[in-house]
ROFIGU-135665 format. One record per residue: residue in one letter; residue number from 1; x, y, z of N, C-alpha, C in turn. Coordinates in steps of 0.02 Angstrom, whole numbers. Each point is the difference from the previous one (the first is absolute). Layout:
BEGIN
<rec "a", NUM, <X, Y, Z>, <X, Y, Z>, <X, Y, Z>>
...
//
This chain:
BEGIN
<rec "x", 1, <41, -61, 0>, <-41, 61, 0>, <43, 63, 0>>
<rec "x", 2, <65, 8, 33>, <28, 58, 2>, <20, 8, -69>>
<rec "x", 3, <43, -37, -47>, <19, -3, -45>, <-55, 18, -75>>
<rec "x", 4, <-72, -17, 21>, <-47, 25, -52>, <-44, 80, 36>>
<rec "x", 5, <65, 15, 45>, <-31, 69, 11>, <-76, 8, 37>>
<rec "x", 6, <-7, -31, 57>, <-63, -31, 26>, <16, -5, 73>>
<rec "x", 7, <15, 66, 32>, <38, 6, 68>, <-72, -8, 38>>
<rec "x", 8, <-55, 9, -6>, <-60, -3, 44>, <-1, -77, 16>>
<rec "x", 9, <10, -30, -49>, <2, -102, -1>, <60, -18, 38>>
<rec "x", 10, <41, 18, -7>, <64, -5, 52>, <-23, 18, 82>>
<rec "x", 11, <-10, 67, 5>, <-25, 29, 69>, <-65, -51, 14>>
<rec "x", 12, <-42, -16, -19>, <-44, -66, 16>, <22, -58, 55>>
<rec "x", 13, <64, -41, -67>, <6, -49, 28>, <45, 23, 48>>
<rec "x", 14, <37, 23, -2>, <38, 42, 68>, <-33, -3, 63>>
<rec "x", 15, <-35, 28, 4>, <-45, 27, 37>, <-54, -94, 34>>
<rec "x", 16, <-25, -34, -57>, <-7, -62, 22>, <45, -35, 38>>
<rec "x", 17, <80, 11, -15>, <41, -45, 37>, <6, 20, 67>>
<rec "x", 18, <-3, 75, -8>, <31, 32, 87>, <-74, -17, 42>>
<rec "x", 19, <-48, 7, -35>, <-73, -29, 51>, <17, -88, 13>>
<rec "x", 20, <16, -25, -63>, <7, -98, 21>, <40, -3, 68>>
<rec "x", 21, <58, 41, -6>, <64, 10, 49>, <-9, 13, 79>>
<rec "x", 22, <-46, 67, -11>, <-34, 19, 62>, <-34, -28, 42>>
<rec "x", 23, <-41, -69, -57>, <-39, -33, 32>, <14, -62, 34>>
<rec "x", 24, <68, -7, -1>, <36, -64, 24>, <45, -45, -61>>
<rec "x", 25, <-6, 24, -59>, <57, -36, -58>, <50, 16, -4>>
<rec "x", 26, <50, -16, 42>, <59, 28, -5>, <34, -20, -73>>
<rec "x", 27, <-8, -56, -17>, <4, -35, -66>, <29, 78, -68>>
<rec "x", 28, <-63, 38, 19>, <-12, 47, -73>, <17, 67, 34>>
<rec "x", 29, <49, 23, 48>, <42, 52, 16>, <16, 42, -45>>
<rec "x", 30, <-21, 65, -20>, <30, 44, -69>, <71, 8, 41>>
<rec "x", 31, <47, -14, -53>, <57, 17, 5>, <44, 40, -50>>
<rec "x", 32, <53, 9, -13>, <16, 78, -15>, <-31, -28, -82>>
<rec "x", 33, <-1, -57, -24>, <-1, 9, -80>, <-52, 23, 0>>
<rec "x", 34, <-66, -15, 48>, <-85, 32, -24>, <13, 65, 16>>
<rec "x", 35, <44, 59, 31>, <0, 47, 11>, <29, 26, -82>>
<rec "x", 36, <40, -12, -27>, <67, -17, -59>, <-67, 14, -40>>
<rec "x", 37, <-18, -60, -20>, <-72, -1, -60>, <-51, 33, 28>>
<rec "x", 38, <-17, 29, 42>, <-37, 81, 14>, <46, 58, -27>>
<rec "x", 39, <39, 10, 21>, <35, 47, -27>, <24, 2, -73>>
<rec "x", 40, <23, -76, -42>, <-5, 16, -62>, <-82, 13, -40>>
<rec "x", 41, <-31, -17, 38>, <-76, -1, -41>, <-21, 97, -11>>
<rec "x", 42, <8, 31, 62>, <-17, 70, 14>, <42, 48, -44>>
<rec "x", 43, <78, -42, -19>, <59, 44, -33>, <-48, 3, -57>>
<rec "x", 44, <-37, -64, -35>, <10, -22, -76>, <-52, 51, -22>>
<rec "x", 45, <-57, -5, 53>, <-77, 43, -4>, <23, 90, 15>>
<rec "x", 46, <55, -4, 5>, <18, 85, 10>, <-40, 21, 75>>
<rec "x", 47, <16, -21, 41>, <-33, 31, 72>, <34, 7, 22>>
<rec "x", 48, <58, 52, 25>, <46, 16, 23>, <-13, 0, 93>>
<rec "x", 49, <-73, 38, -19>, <-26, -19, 83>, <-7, -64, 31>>
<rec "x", 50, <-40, -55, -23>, <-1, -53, 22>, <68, -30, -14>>
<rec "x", 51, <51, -2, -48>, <52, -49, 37>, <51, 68, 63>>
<rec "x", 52, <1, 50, 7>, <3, 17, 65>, <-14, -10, 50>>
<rec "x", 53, <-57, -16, -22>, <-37, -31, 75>, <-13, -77, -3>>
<rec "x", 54, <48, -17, -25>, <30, -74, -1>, <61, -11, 50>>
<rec "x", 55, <42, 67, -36>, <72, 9, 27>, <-34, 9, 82>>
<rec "x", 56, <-53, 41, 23>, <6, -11, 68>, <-9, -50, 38>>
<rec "x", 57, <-65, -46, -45>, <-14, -63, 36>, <42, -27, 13>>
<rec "x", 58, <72, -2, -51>, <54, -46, 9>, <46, 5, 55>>
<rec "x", 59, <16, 69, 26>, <16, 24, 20>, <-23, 7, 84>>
<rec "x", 60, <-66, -13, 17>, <-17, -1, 59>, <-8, -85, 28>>
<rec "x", 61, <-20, -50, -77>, <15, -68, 5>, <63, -21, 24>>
<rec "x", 62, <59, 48, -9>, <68, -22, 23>, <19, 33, 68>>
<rec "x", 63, <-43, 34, 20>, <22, 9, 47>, <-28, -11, 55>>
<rec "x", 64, <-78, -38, 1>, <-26, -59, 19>, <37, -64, 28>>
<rec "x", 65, <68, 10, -46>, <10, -64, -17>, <-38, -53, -41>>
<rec "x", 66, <-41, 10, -68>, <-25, -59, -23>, <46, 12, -71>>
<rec "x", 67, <46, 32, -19>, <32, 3, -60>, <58, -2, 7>>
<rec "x", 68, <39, -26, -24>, <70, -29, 26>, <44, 79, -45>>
<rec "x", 69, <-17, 51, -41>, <36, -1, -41>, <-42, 111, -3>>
<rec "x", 70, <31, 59, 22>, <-23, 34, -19>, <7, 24, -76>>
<rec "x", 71, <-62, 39, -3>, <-5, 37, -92>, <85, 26, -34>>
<rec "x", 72, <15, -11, -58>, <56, 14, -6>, <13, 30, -75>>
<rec "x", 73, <49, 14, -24>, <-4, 48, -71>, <-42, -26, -54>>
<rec "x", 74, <-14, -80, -2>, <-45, -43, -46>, <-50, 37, -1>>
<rec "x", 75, <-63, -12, 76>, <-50, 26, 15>, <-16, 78, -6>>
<rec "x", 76, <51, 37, 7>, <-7, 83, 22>, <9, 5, -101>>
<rec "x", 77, <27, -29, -39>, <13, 9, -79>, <-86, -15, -33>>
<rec "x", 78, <-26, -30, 39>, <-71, -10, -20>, <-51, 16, 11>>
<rec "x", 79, <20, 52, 51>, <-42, 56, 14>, <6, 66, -67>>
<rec "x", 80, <61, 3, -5>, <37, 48, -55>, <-42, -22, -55>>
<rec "x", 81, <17, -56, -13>, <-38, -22, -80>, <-93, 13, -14>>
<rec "x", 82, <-10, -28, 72>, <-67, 22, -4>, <-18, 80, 16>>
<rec "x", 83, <47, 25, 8>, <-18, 93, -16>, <-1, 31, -77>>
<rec "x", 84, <62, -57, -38>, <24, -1, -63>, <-84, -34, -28>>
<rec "x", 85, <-38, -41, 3>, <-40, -42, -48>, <-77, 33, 31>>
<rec "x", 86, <-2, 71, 61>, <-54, 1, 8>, <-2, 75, -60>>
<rec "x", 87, <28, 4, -50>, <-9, 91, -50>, <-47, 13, 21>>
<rec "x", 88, <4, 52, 59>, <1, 47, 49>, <-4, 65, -49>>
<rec "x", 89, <13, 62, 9>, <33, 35, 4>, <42, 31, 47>>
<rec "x", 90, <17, -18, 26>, <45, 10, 70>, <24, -74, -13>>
<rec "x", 91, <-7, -41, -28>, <49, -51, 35>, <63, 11, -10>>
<rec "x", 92, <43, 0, -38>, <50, 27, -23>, <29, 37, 80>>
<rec "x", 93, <-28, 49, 50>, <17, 33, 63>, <-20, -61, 31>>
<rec "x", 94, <-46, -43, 2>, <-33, -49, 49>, <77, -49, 4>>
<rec "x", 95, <30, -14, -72>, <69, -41, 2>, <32, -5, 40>>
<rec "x", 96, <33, 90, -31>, <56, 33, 26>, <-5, 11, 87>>
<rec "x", 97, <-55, -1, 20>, <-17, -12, 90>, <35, -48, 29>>
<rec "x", 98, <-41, -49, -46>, <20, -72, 46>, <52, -17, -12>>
<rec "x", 99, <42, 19, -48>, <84, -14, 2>, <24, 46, 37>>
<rec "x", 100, <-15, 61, 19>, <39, 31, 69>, <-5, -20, 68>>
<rec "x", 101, <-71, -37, 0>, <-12, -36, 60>, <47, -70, -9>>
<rec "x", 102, <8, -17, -53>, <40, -65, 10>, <44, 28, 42>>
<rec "x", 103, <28, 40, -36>, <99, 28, 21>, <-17, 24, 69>>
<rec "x", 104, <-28, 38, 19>, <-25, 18, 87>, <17, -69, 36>>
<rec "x", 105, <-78, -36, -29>, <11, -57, 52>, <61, -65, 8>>
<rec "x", 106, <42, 2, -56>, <94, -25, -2>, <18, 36, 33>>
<rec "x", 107, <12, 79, -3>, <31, 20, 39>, <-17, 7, 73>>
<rec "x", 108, <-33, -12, 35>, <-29, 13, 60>, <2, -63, 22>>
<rec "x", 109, <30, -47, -39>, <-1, -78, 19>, <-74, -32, 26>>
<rec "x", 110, <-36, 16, -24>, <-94, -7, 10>, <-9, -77, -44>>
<rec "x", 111, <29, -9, -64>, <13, -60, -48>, <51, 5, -27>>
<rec "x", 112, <-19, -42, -25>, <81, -24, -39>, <-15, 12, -63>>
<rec "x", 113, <-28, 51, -52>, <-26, 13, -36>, <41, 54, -59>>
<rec "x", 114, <66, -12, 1>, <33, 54, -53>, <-48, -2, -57>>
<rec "x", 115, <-7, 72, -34>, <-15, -12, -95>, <36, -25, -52>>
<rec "x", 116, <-9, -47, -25>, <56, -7, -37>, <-13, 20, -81>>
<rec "x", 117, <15, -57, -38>, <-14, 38, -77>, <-70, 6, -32>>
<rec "x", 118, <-38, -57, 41>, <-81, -2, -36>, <-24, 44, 19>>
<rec "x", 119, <13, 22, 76>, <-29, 67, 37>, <-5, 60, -33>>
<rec "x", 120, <64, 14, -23>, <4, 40, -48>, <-38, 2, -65>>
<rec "x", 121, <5, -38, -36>, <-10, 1, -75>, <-106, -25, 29>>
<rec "x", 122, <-5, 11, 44>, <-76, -16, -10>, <-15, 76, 29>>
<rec "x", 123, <27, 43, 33>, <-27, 68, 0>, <39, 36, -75>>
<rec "x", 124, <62, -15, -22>, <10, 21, -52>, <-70, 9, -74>>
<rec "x", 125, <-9, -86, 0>, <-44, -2, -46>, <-75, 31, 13>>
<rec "x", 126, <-24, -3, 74>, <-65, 52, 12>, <23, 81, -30>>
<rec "x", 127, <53, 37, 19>, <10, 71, -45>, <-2, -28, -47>>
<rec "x", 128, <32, -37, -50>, <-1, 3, -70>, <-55, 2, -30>>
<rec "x", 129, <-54, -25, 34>, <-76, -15, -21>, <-40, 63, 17>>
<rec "x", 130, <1, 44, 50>, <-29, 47, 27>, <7, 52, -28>>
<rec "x", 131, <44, 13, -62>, <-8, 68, -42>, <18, 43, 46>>
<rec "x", 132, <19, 11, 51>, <-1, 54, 54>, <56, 71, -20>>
<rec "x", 133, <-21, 40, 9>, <56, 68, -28>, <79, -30, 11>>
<rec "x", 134, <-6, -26, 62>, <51, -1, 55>, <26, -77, 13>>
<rec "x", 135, <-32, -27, -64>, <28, -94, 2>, <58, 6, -29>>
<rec "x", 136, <25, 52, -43>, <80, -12, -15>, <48, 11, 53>>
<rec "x", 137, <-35, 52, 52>, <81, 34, 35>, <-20, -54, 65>>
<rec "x", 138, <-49, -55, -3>, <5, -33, 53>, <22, -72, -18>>
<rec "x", 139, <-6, -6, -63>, <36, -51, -23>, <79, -21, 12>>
<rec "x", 140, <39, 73, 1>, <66, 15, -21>, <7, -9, 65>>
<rec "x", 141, <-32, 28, 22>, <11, 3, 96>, <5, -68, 26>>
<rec "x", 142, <-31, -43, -8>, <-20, -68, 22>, <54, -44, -7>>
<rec "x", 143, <52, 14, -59>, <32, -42, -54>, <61, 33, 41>>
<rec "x", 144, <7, 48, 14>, <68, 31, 29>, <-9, -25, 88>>
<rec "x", 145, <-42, -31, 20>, <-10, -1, 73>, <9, -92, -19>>
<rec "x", 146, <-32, -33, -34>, <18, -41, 7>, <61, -43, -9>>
<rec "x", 147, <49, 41, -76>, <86, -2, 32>, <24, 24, 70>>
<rec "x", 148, <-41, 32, 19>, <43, 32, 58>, <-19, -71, 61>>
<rec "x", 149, <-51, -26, -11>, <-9, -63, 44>, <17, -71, -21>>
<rec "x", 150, <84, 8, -54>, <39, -35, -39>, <-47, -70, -31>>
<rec "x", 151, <-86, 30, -16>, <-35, -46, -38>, <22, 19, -54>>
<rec "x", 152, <27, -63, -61>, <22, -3, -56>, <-69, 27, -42>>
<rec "x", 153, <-13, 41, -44>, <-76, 17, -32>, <34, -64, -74>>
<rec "x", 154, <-79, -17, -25>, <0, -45, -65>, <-25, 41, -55>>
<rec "x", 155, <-4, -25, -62>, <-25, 39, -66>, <-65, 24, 31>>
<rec "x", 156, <-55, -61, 45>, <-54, 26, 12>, <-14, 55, 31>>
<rec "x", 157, <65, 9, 46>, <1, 48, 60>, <14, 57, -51>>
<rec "x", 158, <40, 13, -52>, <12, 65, -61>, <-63, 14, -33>>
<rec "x", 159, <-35, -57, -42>, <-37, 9, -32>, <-63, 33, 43>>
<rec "x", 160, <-34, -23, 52>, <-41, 43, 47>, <13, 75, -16>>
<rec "x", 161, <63, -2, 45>, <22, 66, 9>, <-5, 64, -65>>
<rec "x", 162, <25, -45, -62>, <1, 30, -51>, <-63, 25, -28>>
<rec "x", 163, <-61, -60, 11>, <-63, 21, -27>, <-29, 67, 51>>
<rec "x", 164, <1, -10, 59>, <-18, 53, 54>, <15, 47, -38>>
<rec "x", 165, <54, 33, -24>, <47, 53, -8>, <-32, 33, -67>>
<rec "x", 166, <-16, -57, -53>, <-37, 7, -64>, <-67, 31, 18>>
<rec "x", 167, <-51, -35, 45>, <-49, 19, 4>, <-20, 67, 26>>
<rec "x", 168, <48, 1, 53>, <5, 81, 30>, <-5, 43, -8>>
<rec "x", 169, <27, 20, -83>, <19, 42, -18>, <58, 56, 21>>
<rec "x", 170, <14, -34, 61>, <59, 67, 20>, <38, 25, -43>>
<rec "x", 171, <11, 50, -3>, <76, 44, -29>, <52, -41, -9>>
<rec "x", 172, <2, -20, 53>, <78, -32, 27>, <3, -49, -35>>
<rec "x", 173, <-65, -24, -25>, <14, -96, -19>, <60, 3, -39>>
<rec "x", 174, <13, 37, -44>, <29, -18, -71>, <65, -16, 34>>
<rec "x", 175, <32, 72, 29>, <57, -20, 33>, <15, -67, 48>>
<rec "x", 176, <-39, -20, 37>, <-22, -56, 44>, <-12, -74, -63>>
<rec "x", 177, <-25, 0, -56>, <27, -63, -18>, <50, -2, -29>>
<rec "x", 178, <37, 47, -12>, <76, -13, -37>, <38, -7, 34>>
<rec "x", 179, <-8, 11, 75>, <40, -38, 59>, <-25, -66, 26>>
<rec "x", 180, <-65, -18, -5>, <13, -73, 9>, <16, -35, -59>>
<rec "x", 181, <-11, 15, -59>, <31, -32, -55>, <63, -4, 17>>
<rec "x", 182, <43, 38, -15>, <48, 2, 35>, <35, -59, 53>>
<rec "x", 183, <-29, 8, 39>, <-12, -50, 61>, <0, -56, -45>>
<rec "x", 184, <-64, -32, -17>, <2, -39, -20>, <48, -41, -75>>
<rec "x", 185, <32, 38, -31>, <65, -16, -46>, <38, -50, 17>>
<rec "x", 186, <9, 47, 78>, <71, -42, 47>, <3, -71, 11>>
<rec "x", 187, <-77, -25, -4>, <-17, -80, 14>, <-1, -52, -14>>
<rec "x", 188, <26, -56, 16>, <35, -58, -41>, <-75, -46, -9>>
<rec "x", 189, <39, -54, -65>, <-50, -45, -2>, <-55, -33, 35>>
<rec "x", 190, <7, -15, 79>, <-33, 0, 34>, <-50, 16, 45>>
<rec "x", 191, <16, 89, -36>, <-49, 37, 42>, <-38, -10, -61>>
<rec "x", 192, <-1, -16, -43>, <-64, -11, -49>, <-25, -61, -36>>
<rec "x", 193, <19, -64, 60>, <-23, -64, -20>, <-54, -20, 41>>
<rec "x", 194, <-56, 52, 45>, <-55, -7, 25>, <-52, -9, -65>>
<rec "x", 195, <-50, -62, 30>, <-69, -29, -48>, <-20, 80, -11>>
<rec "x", 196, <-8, 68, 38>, <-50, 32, -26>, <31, 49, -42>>
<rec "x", 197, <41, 19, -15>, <45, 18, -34>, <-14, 41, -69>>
<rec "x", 198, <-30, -79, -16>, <-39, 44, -89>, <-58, 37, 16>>
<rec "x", 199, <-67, -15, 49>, <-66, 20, 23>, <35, 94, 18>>
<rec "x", 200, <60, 3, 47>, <-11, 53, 44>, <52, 67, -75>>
<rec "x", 201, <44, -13, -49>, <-8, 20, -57>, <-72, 20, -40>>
<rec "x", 202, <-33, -36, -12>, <-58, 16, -12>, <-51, 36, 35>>
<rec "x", 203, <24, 5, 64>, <-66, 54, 44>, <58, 72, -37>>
<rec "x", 204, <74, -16, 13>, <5, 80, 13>, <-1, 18, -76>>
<rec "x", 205, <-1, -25, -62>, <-18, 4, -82>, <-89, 46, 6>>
<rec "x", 206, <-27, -50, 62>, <-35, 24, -19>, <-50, 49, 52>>
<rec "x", 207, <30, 38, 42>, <9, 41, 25>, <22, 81, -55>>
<rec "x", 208, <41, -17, -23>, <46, 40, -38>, <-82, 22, -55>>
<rec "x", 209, <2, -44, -40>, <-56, 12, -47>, <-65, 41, 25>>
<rec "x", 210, <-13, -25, 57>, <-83, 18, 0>, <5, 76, 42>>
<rec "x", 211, <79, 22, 26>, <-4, 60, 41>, <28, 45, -57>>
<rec "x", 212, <28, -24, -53>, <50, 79, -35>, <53, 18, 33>>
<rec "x", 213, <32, -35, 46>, <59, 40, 14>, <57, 12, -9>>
<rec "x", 214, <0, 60, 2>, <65, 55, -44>, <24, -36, -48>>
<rec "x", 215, <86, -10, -1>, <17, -27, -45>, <-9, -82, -3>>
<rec "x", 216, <-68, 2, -23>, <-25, -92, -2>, <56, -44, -29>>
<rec "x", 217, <-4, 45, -76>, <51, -50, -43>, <69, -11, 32>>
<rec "x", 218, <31, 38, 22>, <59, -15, 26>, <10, -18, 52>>
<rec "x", 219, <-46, 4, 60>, <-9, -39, 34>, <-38, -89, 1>>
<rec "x", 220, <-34, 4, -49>, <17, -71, -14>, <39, -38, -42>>
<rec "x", 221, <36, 27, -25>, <65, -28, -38>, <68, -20, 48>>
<rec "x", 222, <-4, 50, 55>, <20, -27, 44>, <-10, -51, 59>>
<rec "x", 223, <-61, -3, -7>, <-9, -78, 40>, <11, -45, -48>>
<rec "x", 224, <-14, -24, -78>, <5, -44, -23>, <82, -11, -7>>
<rec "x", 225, <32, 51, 7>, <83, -24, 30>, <5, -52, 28>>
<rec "x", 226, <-31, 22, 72>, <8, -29, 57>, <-15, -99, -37>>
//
């Protein structure tokens, strides 16, 4: 049920097991995976609220003691995604939240929850989608914070960034992709033997086309370098 996007059918039987449980079956105990497949079901349906308020159940379950295991960057990344899959208008800020709350709660030693690269590239890709004035200079921002938290960024993690920047319209873009082009020159065979590779070429082709920007042609002559 989580997987065909059917989080109410999930929360059901959920909800059946913790009543069987209550009632003397110790047998059918939700344990962290029925919390796991609540939380992927709420990511998939875009409810950023309900798998939050997953993350707390889990969270007060462990400290109960009935969960061997507190919420951790997996769980807190699927909150992110489901801010990313609920197109919001604000989700795109709804993202960028809950990845500062990640980093808060690492740093404050609250979880064990660093951001790492999906964290990123899933508020990356909410700006890229949000058209927002201000999705390029937060793109650039994101991409420079996450070297600075020596996460390696991927083509996906550029290409985001790059479309944000396209859609924006900022001033700045033009200058801003001839430095990650740039960037990206420097990179050996391997940074471009990821499956998505050809797909995430084709978003920023076609990004390029449907916005007009500036120098299109020569800016896409220079990705087909790449």
């Amino acid at each position: 049920w989580a997987n065909r996007q059917h989080p109410e059918r999930v929360e059901f039987w959920f909800h059946e097991m913790k009543d069987e449980f209550n009632a003397g079956e110790t047998a059918v105990r939700p344990g962290l995976d029925s919390y796991i497949t609540r939380l992927h079901a709420w990511s998939l349906a875009g409810s950023p609220e309900m798998a939050s308020q997953v993350i707390k159940e889990m969270v007060a379950q462990y400290e109960d003691g009935n969960l061997e295991k507190k919420p951790s960057t997996f769980q807190f990344n699927a909150v992110l995604r489901a801010c990313l899959r609920s197109r919001r208008e604000n989700s795109a800020e709804m993202a960028e939240s809950g990845l500062r709350q990640m980093i808060h709660f690492h740093e404050t030693g609250q979880f064990n929850c660093p951001p790492d690269l999906h964290s990123f590239n899933s508020v990356l890709v909410a700006y890229a989608n949000s058209r927002l004035p201000q999705a390029g200079a937060k793109a650039m921002s994101l991409l420079q914070e996450l070297k600075e938290m020596s996460i390696a960024p991927n083509f996906h993690t550029y290409t985001e960034v790059m479309t944000a920047i396209i859609r924006s319209g900022d001033p700045r873009g033009e200058q801003w992709l001839r430095q990650l082009l740039g960037e990206l020159h420097k990179n050996d065979d391997r940074f471009w033997s990821g499956r998505e590779t050809e797909k995430n070429f084709r978003r920023l082709f076609r990004s390029l086309e449907l916005n007009g920007f500036g120098q299109i042609h020569a800016l896409a002559k220079e990705i087909k370098i790449l």
